[in-house]
C-alpha positions in Angstrom: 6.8 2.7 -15.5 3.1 1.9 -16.9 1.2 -0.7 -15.4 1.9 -3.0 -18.2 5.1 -2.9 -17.3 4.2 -5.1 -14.3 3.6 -8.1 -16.2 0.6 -10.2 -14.6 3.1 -10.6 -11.4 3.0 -7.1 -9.3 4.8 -9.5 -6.2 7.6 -10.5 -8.9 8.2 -6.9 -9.8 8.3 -5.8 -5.8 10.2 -8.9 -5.1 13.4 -7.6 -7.0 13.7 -4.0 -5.8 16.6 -3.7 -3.6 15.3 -0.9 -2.0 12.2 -2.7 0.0 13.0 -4.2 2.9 11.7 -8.0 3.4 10.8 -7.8 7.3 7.6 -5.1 7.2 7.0 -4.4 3.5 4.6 -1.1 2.4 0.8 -1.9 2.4 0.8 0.4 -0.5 3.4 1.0 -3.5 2.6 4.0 -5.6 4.5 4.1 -8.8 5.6 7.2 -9.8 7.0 9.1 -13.2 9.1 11.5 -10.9 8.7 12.2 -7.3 7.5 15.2 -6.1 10.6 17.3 -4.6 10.6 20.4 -1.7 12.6 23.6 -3.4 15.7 22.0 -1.7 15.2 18.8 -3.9 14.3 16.7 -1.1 11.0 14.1 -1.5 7.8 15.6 -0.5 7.0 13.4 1.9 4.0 14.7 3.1 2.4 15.4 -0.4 2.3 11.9 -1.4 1.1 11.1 2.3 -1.9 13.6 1.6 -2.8 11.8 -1.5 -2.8 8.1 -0.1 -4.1 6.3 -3.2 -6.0 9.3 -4.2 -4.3 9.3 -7.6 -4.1 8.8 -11.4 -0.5 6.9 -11.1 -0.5 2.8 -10.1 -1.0 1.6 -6.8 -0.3 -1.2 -5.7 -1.4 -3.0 -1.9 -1.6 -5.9 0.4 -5.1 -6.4 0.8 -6.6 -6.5 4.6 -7.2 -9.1 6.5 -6.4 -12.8 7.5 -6.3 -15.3 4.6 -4.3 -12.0 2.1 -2.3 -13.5 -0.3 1.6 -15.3 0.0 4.1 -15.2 -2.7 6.9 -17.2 -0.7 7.5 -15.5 2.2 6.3 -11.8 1.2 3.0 -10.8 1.2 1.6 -10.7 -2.0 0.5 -6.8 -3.4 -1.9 -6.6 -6.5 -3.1 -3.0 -8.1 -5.4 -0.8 -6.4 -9.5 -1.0 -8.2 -12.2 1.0 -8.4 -13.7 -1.3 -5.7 -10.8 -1.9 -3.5 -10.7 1.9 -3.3 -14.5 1.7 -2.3 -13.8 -0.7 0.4 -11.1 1.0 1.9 -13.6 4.4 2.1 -15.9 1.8 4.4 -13.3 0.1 5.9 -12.1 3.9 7.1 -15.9 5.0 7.6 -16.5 1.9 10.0 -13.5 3.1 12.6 -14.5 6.6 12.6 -11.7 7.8 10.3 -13.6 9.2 7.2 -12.5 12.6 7.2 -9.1 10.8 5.8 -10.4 9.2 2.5 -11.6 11.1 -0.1 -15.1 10.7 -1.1 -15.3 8.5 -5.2 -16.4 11.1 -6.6 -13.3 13.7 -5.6 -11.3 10.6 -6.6 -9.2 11.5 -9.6 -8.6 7.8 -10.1 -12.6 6.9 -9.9 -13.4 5.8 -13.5 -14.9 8.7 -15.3 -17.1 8.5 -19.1 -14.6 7.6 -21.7 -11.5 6.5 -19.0 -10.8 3.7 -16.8 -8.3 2.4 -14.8 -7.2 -1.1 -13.8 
């Protein structure tokens, strides 16, 4: 999947995947090539917990807050940017919770010279 392949509609796309469930959906949706797997081909859980939204691959979120977003019923997600990434590293900072988020310029997603992500 590349972004692109989300169309302009990121809610549409989540809207049709049987495997979400409607009552509490995922702040975050990573979209991945191929999961990472233990030896004993089980998902490894706790590595894509380690990289959050620390990543190269799209992310898609339900922004914080009262007044996010409604597609319908379901909360409405929209990729990840550069300065949603920088207001989460606040938002973290401002309840004592830094040590979790990776500084921007550790961020392998962080625009570098000659690359950007949207």
């Amino acid at each position: 999947m590349t972004p692109a392949a989300l169309g302009d509609s990121p809610a549409d796309f989540l809207a049709v995947q049987p495997d979400l469930g409607t009552k509490m959906p995922p702040r975050f949706v990573r979209l991945v090539r191929t999961m990472p797997v233990t030896a004993t081909r089980k998902t490894a859980r706790s590595e894509l917990r380690a990289q959050r939204w620390h990543t190269e691959d799209p992310v898609l979120w339900r922004p914080y807050g009262p007044g996010a977003a409604v597609h319908g019923s379901r909360p409405v997600h929209r990729r990840l940017t550069s300065k949603d990434r920088e207001r989460l590293r606040t938002l973290f900072a401002e309840h004592g919770r830094a040590d979790l988020v990776r500084p921007a310029a550790a961020d392998p997603a962080a625009p570098q010279s000659g690359r950007s992500w949207a």
